[in-house]
N, C-alpha and C positions, 0 to 999 in steps of 0.2 A: 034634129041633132041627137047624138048617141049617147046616152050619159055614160060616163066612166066607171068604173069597178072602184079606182083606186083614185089618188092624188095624180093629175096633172100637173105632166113637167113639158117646157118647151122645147124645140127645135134642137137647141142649141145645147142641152143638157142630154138629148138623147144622141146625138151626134158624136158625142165623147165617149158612148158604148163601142166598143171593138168585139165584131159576132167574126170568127171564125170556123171553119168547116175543120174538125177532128176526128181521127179512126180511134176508137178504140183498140191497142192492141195488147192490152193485159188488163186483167179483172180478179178483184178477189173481195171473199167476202170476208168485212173486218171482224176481228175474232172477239173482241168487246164491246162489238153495235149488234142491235138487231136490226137496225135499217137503212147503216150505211154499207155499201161496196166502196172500195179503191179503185182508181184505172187509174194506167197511164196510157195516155191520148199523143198520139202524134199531128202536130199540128207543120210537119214540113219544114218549110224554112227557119220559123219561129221555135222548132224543137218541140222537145216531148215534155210534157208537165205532168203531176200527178194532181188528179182530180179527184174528191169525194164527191158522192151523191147518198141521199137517202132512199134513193130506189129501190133494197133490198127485196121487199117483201113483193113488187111487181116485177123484177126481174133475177134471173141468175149469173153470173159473171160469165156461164158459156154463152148465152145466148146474145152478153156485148160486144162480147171480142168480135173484130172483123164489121163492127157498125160504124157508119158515120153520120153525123149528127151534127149539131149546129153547137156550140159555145160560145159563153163572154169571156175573152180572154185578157179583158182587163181589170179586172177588180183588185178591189188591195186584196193581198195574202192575209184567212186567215189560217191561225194554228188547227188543224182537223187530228188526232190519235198523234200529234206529235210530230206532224207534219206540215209545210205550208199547202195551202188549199187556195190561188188564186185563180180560179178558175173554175163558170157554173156552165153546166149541161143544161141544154132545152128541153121542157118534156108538157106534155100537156097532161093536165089532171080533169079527170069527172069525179068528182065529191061524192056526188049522189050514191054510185055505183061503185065507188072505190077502185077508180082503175085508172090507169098512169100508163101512158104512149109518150115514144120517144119522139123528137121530131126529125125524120131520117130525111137525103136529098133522093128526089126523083132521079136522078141523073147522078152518074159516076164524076165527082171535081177534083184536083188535087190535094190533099191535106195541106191546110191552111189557107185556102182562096178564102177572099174574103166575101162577107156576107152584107149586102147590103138591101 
């Protein structure tokens, strides 16, 4: 058996995460974070949302534009600079090494297919 990192949740608690596939197509770095960027993410059918991450310091706003990536698209909104923020971006972290990778798809899908 694998032990966990964190608190186990069931079945039925993760089932009510909605991951959908987003382009980034606008990036900007916020002018009073040092570690957040802005995007707004088009997710297709579901429309465009404005996402914060704290990814600054591993990535540049040019080099998101035109990525797509994995997100939860349902979390409650919160307030980020002033703006609502429901919505997280996937990225894998190495601690040790301080380095931060996005989770990008192998294959071209359309913005918004779902992720399951």
């Amino acid at each position: 058996m694998v032990k966990s990192a964190m608190n186990q949740i069931t079945w039925d608690e993760f089932s009510k995460v909605e991951f959908r596939v987003g382009e980034i197509i606008e990036a900007i770095n916020v002018e009073k974070s040092e570690k957040l960027i802005r995007m707004i993410v088009d997710f297709g059918e579901i429309g465009q949302r404005v996402v914060f991450s704290g990814i600054r310091k591993h990535y540049s706003p040019t080099e998101l534009v035109g990525k797509k990536t994995v997100f939860v698209v349902n979390m409650v909104p919160k307030k980020m600079m002033g703006e609502d923020s429901g919505t997280m971006i996937f990225a894998a972290e190495d601690e040790v090494n301080d380095k931060v990778s996005l989770l990008v798809l192998e294959k071209d899908l359309p913005n918004g297919s779902k992720v399951f």
